[in-house]
C-alpha positions in Angstrom: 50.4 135.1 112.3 47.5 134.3 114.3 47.0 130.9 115.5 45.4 128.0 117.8 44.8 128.4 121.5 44.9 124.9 121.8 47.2 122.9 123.9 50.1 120.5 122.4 52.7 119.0 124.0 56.1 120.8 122.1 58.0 119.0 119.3 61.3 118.6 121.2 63.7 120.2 118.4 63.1 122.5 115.4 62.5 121.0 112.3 63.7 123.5 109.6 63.3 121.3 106.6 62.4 124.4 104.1 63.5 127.5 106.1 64.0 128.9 109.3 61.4 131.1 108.9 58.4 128.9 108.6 59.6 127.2 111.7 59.8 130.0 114.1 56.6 129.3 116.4 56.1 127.9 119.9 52.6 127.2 119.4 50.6 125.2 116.9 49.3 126.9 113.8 46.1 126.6 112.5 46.1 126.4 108.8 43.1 126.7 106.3 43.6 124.7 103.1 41.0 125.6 100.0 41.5 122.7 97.0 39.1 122.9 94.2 38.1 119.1 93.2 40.0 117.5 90.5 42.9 119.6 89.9 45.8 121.4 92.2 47.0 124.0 89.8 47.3 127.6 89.2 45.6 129.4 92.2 43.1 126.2 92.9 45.1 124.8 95.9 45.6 128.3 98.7 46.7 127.5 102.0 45.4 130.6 104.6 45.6 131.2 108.3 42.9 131.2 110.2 42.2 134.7 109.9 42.0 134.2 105.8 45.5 135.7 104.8 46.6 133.8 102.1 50.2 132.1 103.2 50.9 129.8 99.9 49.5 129.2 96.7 50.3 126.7 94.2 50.8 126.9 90.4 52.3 125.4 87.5 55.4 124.9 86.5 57.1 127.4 83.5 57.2 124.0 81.9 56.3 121.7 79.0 56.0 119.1 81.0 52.7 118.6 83.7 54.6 116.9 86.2 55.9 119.8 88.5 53.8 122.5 90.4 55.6 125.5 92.2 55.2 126.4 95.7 54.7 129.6 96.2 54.4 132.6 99.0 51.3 134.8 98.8 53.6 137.4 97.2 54.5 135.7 94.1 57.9 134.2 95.5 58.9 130.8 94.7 59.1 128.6 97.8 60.0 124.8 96.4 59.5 123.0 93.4 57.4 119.8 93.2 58.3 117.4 90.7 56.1 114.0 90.1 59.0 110.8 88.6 56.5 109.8 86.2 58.3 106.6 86.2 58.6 105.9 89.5 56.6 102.6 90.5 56.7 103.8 94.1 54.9 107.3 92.8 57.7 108.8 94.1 57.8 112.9 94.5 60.6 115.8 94.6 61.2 118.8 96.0 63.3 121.4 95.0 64.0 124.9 96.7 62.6 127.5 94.9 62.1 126.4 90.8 65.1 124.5 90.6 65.4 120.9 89.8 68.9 120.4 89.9 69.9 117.5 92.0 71.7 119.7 94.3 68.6 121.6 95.3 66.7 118.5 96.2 65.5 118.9 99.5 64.0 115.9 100.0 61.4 113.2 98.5 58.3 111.0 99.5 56.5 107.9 98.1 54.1 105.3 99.1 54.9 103.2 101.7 54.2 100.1 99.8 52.8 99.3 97.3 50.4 97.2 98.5 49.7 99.2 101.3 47.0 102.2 101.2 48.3 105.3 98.9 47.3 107.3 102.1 50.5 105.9 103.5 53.5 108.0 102.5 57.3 107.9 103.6 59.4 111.3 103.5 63.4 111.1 102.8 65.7 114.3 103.3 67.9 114.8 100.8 70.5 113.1 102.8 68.9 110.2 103.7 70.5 108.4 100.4 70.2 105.0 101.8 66.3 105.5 102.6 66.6 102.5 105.3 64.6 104.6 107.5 62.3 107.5 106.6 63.2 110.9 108.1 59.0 111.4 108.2 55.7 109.0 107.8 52.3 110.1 107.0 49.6 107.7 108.3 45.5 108.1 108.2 42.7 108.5 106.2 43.4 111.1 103.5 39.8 110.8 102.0 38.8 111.7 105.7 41.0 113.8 106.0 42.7 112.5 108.9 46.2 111.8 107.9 48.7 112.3 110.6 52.7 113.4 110.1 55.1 111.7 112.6 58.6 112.2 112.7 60.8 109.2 111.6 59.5 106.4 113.1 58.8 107.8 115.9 55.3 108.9 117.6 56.2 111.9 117.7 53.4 114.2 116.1 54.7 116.7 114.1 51.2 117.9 112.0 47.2 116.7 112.1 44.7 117.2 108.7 41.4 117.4 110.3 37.9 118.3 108.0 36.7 122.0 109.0 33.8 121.4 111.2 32.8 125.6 111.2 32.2 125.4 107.3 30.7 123.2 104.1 33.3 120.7 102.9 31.7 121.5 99.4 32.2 125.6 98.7 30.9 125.5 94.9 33.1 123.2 93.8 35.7 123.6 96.6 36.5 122.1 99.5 37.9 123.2 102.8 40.1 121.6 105.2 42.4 121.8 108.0 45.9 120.9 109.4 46.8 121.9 112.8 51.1 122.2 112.6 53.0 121.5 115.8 55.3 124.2 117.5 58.7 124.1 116.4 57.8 122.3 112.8 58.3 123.9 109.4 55.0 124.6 107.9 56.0 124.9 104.3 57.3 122.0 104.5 54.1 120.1 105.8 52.1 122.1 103.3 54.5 120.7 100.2 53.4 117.1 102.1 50.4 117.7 101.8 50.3 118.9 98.2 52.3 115.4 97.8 49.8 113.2 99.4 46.8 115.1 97.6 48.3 114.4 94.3 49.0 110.9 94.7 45.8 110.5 95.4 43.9 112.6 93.7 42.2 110.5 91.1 41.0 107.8 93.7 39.8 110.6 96.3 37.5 112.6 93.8 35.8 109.6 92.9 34.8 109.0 96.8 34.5 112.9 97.2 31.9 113.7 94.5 30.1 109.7 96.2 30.5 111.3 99.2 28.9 114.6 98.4 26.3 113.5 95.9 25.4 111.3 99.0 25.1 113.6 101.7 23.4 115.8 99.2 20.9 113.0 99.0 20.3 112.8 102.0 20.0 116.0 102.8 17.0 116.0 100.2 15.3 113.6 102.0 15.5 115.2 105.1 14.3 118.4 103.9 11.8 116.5 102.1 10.9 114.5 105.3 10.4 118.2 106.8 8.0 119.3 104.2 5.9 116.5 104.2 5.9 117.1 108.3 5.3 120.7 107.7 2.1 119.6 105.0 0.9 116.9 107.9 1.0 119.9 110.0 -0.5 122.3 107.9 -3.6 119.8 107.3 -3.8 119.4 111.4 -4.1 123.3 111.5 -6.5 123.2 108.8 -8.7 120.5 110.3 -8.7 122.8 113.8 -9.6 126.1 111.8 -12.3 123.8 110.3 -13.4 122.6 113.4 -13.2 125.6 114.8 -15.5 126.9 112.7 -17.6 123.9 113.0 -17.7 125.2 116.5 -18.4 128.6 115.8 -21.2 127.7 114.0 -22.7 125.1 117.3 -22.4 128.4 118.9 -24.1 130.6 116.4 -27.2 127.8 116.7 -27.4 127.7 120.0 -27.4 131.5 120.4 -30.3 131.6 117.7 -31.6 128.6 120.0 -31.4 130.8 123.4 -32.8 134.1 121.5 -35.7 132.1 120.1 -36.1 130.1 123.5 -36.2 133.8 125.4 -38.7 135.0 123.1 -41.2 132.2 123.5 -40.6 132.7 127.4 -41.3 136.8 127.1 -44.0 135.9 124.8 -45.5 133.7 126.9 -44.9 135.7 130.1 -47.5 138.6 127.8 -50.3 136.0 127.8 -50.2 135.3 131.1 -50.3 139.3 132.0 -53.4 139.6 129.1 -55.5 136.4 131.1 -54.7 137.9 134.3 -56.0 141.4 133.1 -59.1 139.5 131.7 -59.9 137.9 135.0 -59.9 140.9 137.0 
């Protein structure tokens, strides 16, 4: 997998939270996440590297119910199950390896952090963190900025960083495009499946400020490119004031050629009666 040549200090241990596999890297990966506004189903939410490979997709549950989305590998496996508890005043979320729900293939849950607190706040339990005194992982940040940042425990240990792409359009008809940088040693699956959490809970809030956000900077983009024209019309009337006064010029110079021929005429006809009176006076 390709990934970042930038420089982070290690994560002290491996965190295999999903599987071994996903946490296998001394270096931080890069990851490219593509969501398509107002909805995370079937194919709309593909995680990539940063070469384009697709790495995860999600899709919907085999399900009657609209409350669980599948994780899954870019090769149609199932990688965890992601169940919303409808109920759950906390907007508590599970996850389940592969597409079970059975209580004994929870793997862990999240929630808000309060609820009176931001829903960008969201605390992580393992499975066998029943007590949930202390969360095994905290996510803290903007989310509609796209700045959230994973920590383990409650610790400041960084495990993971969303940033906003800054090489591409946030809006990619009707898409957008964002990034999480995964620490060395971390399970990425499992910071993905985060992710997907943290999107869904707030999902209806954040494309109300993303389609504000965009219809604004659309806006304004429209009045700078109208600002441009009008330059570009001011501009265009200064060029076509100096090809008029050019010509005005061209013109002064076309008299006052006319001027000099006529000038150099009278002097050559005038020179010709001076040759005739001196011719008569001889």
């Amino acid at each position: 997998m390709a990934h970042s040549r930038s420089t982070h200090p290690p994560v002290a241990n491996p965190f295999s939270i999903i599987s071994p596999q996903f946490c296998a890297h001394t270096y931080p990966v890069q990851l490219a996440i593509v969501r398509k506004v107002k909805t995370i189903t079937d194919g709309n939410f593909v995680v990539q590297d940063i070469n384009g490979n697709i790495l995860f997709k999600l899709k919907a549950a085999d399900s009657i119910f609209h409350d669980r989305h599948v994780l899954i590998d870019a090769y149609g496996n199932p990688i965890v199950t992601l169940r919303d508890k409808i109920r759950s005043i906390h907007e508590r979320w599970q996850v389940f390896r592969g597409e079970s729900i059975e209580s004994s293939a929870l793997i862990f849950s999240a929630k808000r952090a309060s609820l009176f607190q931001s829903k960008h706040n969201v605390n992580v339990f393992l499975a066998k963190n029943t007590e949930e005194s202390l969360c095994n992982f905290r996510i803290r940040g903007n989310w509609p900025e796209r700045s959230s940042v994973i920590y383990a425990g409650e610790s400041s240990t960084i495990v993971a960083k969303l940033h906003k792409n800054c090489t591409a359009p946030r809006i990619l008809i009707g898409k957008e495009r964002f990034m999480v940088t995964v620490y060395p040693n971390m399970d990425y699956a499992f910071i993905i499946a985060l992710i997907v959490i943290l999107d869904a809970i707030n999902s209806e809030d954040d494309d109300e400020d993303y389609y504000e956000s965009s219809f604004l900077q659309n806006v304004s983009q429209m009045v700078d490119v109208a600002g441009n024209v009008s330059q570009m019309v001011d501009v265009a009337g200064n060029v076509s004031q100096m090809v008029d006064a050019a010509g005005n010029v061209t013109q002064m110079v076309d008299v006052a050629e006319n001027l000099n021929q006529m000038v150099d005429g009278e002097d050559v006809a005038d020179d010709n009666d001076d040759e005739d009176y001196e011719d008569y006076d001889i």
